[in-house]
C-alpha positions as a printed NumPy array, in Angstrom:
array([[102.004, 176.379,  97.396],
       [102.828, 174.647, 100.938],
       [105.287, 176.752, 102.743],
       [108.167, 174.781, 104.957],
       [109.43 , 175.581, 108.799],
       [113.031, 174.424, 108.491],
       [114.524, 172.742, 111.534],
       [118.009, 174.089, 112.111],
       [120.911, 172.577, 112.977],
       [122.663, 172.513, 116.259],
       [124.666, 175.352, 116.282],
       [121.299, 177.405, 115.607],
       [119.683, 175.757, 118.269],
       [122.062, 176.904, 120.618],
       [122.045, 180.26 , 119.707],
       [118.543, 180.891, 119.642],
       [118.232, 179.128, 123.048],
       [120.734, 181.867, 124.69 ],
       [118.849, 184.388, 122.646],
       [115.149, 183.433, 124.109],
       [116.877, 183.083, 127.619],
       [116.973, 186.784, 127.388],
       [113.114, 186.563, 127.366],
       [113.361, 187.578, 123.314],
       [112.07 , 186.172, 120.339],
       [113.737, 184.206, 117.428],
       [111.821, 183.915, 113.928],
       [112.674, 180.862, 111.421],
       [112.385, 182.108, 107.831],
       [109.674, 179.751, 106.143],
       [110.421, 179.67 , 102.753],
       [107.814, 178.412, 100.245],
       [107.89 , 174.889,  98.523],
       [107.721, 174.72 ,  94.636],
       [107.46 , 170.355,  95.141],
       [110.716, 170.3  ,  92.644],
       [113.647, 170.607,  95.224],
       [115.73 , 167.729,  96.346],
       [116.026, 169.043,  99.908],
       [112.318, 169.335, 101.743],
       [113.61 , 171.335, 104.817],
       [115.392, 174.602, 103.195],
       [113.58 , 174.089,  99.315],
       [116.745, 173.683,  97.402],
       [118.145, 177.036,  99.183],
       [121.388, 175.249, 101.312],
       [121.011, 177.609, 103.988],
       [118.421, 177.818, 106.541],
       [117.389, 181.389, 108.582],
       [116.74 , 182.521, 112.104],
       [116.232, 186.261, 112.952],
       [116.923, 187.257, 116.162],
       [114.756, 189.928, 117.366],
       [114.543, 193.049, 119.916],
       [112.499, 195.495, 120.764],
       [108.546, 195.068, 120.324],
       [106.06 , 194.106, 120.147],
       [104.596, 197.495, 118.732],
       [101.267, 198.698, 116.622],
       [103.498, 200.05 , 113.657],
       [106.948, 199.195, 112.756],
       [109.886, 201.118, 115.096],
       [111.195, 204.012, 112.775],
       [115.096, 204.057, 112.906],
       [117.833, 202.497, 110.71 ],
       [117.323, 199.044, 111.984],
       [114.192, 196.508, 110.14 ],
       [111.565, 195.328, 111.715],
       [109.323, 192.783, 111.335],
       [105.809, 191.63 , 112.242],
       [105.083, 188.347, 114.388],
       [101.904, 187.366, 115.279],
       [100.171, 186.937, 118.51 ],
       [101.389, 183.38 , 120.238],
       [101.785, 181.669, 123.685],
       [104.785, 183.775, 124.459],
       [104.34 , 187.296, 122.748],
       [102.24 , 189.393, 121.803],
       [101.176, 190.405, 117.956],
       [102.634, 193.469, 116.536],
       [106.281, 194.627, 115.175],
       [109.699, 193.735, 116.492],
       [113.167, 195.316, 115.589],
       [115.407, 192.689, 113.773],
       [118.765, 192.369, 115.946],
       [120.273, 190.496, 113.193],
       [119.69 , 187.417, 111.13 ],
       [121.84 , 184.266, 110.813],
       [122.175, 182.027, 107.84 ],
       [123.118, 178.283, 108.794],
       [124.016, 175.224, 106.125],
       [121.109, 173.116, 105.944],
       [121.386, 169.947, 108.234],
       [119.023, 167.504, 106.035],
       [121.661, 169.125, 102.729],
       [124.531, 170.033, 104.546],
       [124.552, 173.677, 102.638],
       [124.138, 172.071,  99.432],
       [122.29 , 174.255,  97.131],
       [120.309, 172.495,  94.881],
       [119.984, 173.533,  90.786],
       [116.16 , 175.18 ,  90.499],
       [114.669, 175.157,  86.955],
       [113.61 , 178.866,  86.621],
       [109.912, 180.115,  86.961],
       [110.344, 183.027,  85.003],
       [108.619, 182.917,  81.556],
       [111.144, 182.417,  78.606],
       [111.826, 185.431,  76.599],
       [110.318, 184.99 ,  73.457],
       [112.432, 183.409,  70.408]])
């Protein structure tokens, strides 16, 4: 299945821009295409995600209370972990938050 890289909406732009001007990362949640939804940028979901993260990069995820998550390598960071400050959900700016119906995937129970 092709997976999609939202592009967020202003508001999200701005905040990841002050975020990175801290010299730390931002991660867009890619969420994976099924070809059925009537919105190509967040797959049917309404919402698109940014995670906003700290600490890292490390070789094994930071024990504590808060998640991590891994990144790899890039221009500007290294590959490893990275704690999770938060994460943000934004409406969708191609939907305007609209979720779309999805047909479920799930097998039927049996009659």
């Amino acid at each position: 299945m092709p997976y999609i890289a939202p592009y967020l909406p202003p508001i999200a732009r701005v905040e990841v821009q002050q975020h990175e001007a801290g010299k730390k990362l931002c991660v867009h949640r890619i969420v994976e295409s099924h070809g059925d939804e009537s919105c190509k940028n967040c797959a049917g979901e309404g919402i698109v995600y940014v995670s906003f993260l700290g600490a890292g990069p490390t070789r094994l995820p930071l024990p504590g209370t808060r998640p991590s998550t891994f990144v790899p390598a890039s221009e500007t960071n290294g590959e490893g972990w990275f704690i999770i400050e938060k994460t943000s959900g934004y409406p969708c700016p191609h939907c305007q938050g609209v979720r779309q119906p999805q047909s479920h995937r799930l097998s039927q129970t049996p009659a």
